[in-house]
Backbone as a ProteinNet text record, in pm:
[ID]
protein_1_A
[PRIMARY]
XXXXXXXXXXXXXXXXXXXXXXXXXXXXXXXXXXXXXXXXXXXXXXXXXXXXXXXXXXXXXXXXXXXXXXXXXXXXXXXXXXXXXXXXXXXXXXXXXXXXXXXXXXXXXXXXXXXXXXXXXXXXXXXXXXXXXXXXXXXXXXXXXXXXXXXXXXXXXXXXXXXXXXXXXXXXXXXXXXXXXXXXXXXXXXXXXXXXX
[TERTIARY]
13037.7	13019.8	13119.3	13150.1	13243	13388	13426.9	13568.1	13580.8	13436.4	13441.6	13478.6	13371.3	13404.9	13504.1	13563.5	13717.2	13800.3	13826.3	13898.9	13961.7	13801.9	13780.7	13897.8	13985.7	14081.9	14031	13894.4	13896.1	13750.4	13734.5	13635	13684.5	13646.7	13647.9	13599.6	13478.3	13412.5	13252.7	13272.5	13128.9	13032.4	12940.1	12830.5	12758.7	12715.8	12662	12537.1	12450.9	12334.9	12223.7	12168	12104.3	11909.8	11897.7	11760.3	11641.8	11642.4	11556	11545	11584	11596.4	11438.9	11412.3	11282.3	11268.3	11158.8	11126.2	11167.3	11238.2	11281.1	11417.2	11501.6	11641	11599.2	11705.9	11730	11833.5	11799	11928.9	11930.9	11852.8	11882.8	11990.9	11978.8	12045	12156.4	12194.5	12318.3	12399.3	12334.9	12377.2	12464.6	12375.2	12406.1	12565.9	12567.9	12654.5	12823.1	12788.2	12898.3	12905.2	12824.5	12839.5	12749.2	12657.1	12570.5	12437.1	12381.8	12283.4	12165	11995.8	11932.9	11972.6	11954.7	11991.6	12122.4	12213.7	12352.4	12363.6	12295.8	12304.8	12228.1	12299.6	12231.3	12155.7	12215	12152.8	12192.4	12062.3	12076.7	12001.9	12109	12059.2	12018.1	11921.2	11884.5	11869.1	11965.7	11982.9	12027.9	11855.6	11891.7	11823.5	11782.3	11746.6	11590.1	11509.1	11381.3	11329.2	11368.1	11253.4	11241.6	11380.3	11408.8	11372.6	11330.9	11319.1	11168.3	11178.6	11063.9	10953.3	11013.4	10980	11039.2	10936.1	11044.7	10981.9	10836.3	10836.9	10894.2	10909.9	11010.2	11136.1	11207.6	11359.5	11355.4	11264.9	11257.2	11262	11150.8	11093	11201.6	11346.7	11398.6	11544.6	11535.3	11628.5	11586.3	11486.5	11405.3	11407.8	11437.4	11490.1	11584.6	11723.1	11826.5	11844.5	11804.2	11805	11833.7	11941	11945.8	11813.6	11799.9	11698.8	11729.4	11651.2	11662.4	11745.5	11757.1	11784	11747.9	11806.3	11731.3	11738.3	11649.3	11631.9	11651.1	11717.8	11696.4	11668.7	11573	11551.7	11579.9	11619.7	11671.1	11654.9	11607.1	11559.3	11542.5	11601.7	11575.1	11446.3	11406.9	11300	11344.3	11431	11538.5	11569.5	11462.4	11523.7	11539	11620.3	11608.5	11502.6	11385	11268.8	11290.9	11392.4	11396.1	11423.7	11482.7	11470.8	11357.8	11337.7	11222.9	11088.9	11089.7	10919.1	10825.7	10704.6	10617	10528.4	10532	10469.8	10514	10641.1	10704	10694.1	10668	10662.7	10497.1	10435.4	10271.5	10216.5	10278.6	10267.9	10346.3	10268.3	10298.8	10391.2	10476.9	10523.5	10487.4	10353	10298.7	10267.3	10208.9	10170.5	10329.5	10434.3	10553.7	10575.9	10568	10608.1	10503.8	10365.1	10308.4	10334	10366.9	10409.4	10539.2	10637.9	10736.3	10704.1	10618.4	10625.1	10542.2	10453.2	10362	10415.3	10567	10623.1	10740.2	10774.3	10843	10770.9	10629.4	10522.7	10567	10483.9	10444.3	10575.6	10643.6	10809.3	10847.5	10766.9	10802.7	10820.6	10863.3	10934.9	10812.7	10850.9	10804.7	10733.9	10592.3	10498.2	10541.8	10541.6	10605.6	10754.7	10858	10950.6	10990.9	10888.2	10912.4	10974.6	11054	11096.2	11086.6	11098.6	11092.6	11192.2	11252.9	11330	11352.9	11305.1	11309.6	11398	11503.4	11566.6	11634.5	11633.6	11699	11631.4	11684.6	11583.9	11493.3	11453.1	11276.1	11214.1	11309.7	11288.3	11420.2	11363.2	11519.2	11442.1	11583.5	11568.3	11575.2	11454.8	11471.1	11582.7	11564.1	11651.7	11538.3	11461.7	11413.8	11488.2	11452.8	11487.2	11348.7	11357.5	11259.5	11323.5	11343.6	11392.6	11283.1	11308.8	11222.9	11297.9	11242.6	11303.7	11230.9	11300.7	11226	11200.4	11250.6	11169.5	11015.6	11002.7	10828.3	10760.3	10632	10530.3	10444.2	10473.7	10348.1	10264.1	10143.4	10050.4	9930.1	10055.5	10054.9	9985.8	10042.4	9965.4	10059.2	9927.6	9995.5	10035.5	10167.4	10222	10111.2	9968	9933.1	9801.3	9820.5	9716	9717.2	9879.3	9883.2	9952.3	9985.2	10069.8	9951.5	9902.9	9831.4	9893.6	9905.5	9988.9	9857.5	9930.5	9881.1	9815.5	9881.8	9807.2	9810.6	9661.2	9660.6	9716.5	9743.3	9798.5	9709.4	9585.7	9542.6	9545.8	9526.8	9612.7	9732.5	9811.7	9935	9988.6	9907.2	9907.3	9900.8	9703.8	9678.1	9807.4	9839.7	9967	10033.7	10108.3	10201.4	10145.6	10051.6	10005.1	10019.2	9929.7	9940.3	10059.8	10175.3	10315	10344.6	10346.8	10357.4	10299.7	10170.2	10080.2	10142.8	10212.9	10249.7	10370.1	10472.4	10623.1	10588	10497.9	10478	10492	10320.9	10313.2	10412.7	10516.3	10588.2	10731.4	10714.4	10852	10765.1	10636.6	10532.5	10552.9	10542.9	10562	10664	10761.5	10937.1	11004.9	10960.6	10971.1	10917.9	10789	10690.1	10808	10844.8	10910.5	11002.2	11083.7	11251.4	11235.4	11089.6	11078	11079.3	11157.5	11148.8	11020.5	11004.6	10870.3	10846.3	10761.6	10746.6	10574.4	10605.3	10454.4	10453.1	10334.7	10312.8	10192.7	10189.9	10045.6	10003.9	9897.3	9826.3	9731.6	9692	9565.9	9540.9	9430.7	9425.5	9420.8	9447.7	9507.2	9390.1	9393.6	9295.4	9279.4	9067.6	9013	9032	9063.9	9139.3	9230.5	9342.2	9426.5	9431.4	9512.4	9502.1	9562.1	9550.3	9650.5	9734.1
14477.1	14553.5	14507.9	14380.3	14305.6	14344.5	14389.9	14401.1	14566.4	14636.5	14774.3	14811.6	14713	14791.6	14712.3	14595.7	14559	14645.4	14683.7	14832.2	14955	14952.4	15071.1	15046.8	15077.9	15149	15115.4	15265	15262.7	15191.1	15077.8	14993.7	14878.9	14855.2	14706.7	14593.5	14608.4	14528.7	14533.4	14412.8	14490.7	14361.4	14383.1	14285	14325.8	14219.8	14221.6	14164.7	14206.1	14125.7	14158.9	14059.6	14074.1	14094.2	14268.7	14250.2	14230.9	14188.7	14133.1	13967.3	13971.9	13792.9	13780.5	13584.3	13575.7	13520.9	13573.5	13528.9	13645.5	13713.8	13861.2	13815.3	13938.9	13947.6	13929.7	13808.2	13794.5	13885	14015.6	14068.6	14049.8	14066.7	14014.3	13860.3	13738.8	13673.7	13698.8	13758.1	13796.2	13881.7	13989.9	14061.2	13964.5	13876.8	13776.3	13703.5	13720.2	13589.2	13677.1	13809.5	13894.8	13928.8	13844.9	13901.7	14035.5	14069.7	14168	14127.5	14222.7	14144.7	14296.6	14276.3	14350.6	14460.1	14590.1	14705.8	14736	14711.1	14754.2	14917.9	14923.4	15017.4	15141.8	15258.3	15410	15462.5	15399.1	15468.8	15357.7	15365.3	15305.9	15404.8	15360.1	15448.5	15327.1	15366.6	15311.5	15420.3	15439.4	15540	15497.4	15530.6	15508.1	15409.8	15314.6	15173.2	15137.2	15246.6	15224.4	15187.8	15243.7	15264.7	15118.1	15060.1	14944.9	14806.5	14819.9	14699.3	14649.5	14492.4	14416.2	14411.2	14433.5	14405.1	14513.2	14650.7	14753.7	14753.1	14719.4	14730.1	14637.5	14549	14400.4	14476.4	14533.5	14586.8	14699.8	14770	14881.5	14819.5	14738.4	14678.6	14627.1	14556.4	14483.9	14597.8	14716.1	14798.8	14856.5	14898.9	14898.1	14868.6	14733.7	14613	14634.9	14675.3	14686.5	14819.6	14882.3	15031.3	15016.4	15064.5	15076.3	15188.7	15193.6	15295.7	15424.5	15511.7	15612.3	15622.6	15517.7	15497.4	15587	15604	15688.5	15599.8	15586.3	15500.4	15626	15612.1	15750.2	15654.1	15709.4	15679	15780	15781.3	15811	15792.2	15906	15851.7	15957.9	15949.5	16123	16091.9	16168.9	16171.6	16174.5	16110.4	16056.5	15927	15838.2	15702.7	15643.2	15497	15434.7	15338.6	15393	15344.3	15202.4	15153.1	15021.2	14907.2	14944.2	14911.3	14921.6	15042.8	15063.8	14952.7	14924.8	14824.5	14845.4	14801.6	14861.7	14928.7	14905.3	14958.3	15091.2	15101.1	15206.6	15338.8	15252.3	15400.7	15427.4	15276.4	15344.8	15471.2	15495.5	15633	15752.2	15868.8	15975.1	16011.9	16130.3	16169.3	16184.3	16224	16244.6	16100.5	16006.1	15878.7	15829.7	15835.2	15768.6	15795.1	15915.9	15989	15912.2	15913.6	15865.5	15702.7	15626.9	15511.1	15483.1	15582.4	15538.3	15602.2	15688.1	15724.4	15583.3	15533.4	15432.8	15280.8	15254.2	15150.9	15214.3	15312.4	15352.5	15316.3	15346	15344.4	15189.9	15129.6	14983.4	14957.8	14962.4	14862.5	14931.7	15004.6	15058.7	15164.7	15282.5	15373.3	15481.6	15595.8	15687.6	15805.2	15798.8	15891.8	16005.4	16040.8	16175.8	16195.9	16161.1	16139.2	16162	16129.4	16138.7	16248.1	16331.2	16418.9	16366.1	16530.4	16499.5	16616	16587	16714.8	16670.6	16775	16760.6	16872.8	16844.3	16983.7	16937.2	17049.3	17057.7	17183.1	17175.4	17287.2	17275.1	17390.8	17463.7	17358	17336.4	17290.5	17183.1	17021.5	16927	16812	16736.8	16589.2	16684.3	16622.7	16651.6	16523.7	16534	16474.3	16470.2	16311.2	16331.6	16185.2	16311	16255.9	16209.4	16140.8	16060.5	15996.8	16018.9	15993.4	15971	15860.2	15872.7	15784.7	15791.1	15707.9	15650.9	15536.2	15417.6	15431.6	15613.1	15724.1	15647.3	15611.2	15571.5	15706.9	15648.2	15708.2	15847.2	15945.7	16011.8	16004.9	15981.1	15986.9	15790.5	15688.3	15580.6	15564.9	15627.3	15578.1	15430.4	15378.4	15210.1	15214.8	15140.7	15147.2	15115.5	15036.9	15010.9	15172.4	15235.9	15347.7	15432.5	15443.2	15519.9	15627.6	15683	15797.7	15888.1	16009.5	16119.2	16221.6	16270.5	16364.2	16459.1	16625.9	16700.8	16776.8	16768.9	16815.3	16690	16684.7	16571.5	16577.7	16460	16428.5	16568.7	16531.7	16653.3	16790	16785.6	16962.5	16965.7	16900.6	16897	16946.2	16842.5	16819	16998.9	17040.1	17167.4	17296.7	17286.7	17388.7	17370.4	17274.4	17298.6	17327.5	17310	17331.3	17504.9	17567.2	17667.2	17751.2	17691.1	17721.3	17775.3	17641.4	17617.3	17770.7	17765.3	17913.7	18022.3	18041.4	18149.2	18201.5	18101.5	18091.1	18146.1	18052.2	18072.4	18195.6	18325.1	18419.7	18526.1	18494.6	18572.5	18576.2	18448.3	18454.9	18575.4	18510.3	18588.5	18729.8	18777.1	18928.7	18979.5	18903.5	18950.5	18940.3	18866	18861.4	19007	19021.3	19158.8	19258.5	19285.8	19383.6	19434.6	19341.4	19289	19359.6	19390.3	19437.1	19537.6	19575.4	19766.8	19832.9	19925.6	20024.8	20131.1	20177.4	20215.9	20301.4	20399.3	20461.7	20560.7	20543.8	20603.8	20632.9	20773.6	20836.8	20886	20846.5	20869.2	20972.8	21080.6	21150	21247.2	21226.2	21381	21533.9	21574.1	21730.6	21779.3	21823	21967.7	22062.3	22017.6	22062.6	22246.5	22327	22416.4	22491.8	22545.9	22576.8	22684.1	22612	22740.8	22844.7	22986.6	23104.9	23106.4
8923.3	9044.6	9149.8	9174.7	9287.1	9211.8	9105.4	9114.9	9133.4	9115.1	9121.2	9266.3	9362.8	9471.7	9516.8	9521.8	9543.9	9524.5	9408.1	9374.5	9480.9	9557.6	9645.3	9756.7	9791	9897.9	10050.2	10038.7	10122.1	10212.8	10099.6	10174.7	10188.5	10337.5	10433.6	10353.6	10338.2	10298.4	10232.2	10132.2	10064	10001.9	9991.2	10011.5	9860.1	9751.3	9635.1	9616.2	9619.6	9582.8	9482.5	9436.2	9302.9	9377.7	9378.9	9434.7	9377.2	9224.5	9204.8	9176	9270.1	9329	9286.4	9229.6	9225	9346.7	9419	9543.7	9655.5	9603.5	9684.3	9752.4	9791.7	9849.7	9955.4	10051.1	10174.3	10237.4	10238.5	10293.6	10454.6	10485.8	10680.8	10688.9	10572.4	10586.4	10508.9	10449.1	10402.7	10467.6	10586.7	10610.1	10766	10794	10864.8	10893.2	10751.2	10673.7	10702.8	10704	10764.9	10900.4	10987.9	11118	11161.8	11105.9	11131.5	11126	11255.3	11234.7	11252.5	11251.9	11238.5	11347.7	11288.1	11446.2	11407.4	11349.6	11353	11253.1	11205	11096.4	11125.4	11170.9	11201.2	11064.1	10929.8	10821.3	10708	10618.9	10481.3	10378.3	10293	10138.2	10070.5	9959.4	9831.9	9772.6	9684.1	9585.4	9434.7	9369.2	9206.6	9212.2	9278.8	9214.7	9235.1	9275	9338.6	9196.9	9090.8	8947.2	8881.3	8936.5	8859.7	8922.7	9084	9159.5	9172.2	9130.8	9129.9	9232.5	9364.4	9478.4	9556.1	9540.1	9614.2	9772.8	9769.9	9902	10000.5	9970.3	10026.4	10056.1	9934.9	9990.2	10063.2	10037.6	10165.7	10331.5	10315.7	10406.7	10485.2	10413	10461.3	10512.1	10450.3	10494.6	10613.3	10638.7	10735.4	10868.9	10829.9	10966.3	11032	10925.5	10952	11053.3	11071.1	11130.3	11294.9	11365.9	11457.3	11546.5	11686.4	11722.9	11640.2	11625.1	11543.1	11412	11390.5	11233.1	11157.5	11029.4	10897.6	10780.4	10703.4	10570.5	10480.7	10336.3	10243.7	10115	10033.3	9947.2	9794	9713.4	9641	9486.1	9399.4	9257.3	9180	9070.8	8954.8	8860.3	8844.6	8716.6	8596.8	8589.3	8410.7	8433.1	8392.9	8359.8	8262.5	8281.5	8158.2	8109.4	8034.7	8037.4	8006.9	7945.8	7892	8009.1	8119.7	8204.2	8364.1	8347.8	8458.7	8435.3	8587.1	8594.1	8579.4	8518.2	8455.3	8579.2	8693.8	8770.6	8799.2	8791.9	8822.7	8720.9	8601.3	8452.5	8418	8516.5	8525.2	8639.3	8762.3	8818.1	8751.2	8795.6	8744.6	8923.9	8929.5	9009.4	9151.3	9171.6	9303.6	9345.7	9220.6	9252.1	9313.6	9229.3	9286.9	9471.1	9454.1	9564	9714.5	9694.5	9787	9773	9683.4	9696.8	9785.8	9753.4	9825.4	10011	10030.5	10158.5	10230.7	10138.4	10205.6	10216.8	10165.7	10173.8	10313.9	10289.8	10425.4	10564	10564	10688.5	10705.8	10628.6	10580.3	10646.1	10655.1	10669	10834.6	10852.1	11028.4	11068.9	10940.8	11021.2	11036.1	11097.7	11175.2	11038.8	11028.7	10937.3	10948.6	11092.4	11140.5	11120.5	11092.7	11035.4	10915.2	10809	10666.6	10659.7	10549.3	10478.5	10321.9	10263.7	10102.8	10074.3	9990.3	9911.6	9757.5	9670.6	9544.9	9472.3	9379	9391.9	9226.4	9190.5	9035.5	8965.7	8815	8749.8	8730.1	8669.3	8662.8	8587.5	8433.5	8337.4	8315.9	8358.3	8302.2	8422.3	8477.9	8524.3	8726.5	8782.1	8952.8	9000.7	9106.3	9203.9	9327.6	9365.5	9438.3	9567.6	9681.4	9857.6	9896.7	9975.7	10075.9	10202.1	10295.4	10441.5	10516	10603.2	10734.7	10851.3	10965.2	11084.8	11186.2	11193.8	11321.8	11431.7	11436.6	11583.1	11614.8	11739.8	11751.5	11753	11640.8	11611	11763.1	11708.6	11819.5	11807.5	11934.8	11909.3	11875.4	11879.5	11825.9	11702.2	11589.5	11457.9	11415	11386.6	11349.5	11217.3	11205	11039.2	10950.7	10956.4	10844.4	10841.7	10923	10924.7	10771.1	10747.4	10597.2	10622.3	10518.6	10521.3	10445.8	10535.8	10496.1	10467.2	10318	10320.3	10302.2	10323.7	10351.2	10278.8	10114.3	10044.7	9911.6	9905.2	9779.3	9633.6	9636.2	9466.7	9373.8	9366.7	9230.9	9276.1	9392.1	9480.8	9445.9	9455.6	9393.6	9209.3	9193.6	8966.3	8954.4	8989	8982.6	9018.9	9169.2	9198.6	9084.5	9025.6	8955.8	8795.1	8817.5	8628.7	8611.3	8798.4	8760.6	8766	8873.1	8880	8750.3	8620.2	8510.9	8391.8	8432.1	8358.7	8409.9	8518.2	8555	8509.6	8528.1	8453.8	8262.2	8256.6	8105.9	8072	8183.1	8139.2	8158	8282.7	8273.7	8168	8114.5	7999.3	7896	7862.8	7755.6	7739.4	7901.5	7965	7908.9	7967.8	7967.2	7803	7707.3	7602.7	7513	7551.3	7503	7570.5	7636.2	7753.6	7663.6	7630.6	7533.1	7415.5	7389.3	7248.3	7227.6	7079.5	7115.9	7093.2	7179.7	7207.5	7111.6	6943.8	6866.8	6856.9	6854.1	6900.9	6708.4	6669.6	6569.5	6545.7	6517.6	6561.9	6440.1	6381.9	6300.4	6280	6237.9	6262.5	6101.9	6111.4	5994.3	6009.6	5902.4	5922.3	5969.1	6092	6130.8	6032	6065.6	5945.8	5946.2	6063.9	6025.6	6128.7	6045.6	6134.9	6220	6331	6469.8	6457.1	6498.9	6509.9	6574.7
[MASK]
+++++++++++++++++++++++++++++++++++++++++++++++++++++++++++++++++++++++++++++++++++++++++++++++++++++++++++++++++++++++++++++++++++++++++++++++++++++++++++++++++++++++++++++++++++++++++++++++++++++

């Protein structure tokens, strides 16, 4: 990774760290160690690495820190991993479970409930692409970070919508398939028992 981004042109400078440190990443002191200190940073990504980290609410937590006022944190993760690597905690939730995990380590670490965003985007059928953003905007209303993140519609409200999303797509391939087919009418009857003039 250090000769990859050495490589890079058009980067200054770049900082490597191993976040599944045992005992968890000190990035506030590393970030230190370059002359930066908490607050300097309008925005941080973690992108790709949520599935794989030991201690994700710690590194959220600690990106978190880093956020200047109105900061944005983005979090970042597809639904195609490499199972051989993913943490077992991470390949024991199902999607909605992931999803409210990562909004409730966002809270947990400071930033703004009201803030959150989600965007999930890819095909019907294959690997999503899921967003999670939020910001160190203060809370309206004063909800305290450990209050929780209430989302609006629950996990099995959720499962259900999409199962029936799912039944619906189905019936309309079902439909559109029948549709496709050629239309053959054959009428059967016996001879009139007698004939008309």
């Amino acid at each position: 990774v250090d000769a990859h981004l050495a490589a890079n042109p058009l980067l200054d400078d770049s900082l490597s760290l191993d976040l599944n440190a045992p005992g968890g990443v000190d990035l506030e002191g590393a970030l230190r160690g370059k002359g930066l200190e908490p607050g300097d940073f309008s925005g941080v990504v973690c992108s790709g690495a949520l599935p794989y980290l030991t201690h994700p609410e710690h590194v959220l937590k600690q990106g978190a820190r880093m956020l200047s006022e109105n900061g944005v944190l983005l979090v970042s993760w597809t639904t195609s991993v490499r199972e051989a690597k993913v943490t077992r905690g991470w390949a024991s939730m199902d999607s909605a479970e992931q999803l409210d995990f990562v909004k409730q380590c966002l809270v947990a670490g400071g930033l703004s409930a009201e803030s959150l965003r989600v965007e999930v985007s890819g095909p019907t059928h294959g690997e999503k692409l899921v967003l999670v953003s939020a910001a160190n905007t203060a809370a309206k209303g004063g909800l305290e970070a450990d209050a929780g993140v209430k989302s609006k519609v629950s996990g099995a409200v959720l499962k259900e919508a999409m199962r029936t999303q799912r039944r619906s797509r189905r019936d309309r391939q079902r439909q559109k398939e029948q549709d496709e087919k050629p239309f053959r009418l054959k009428i059967i009857s016996p001879p009139p028992a007698q004939l008309l003039e």
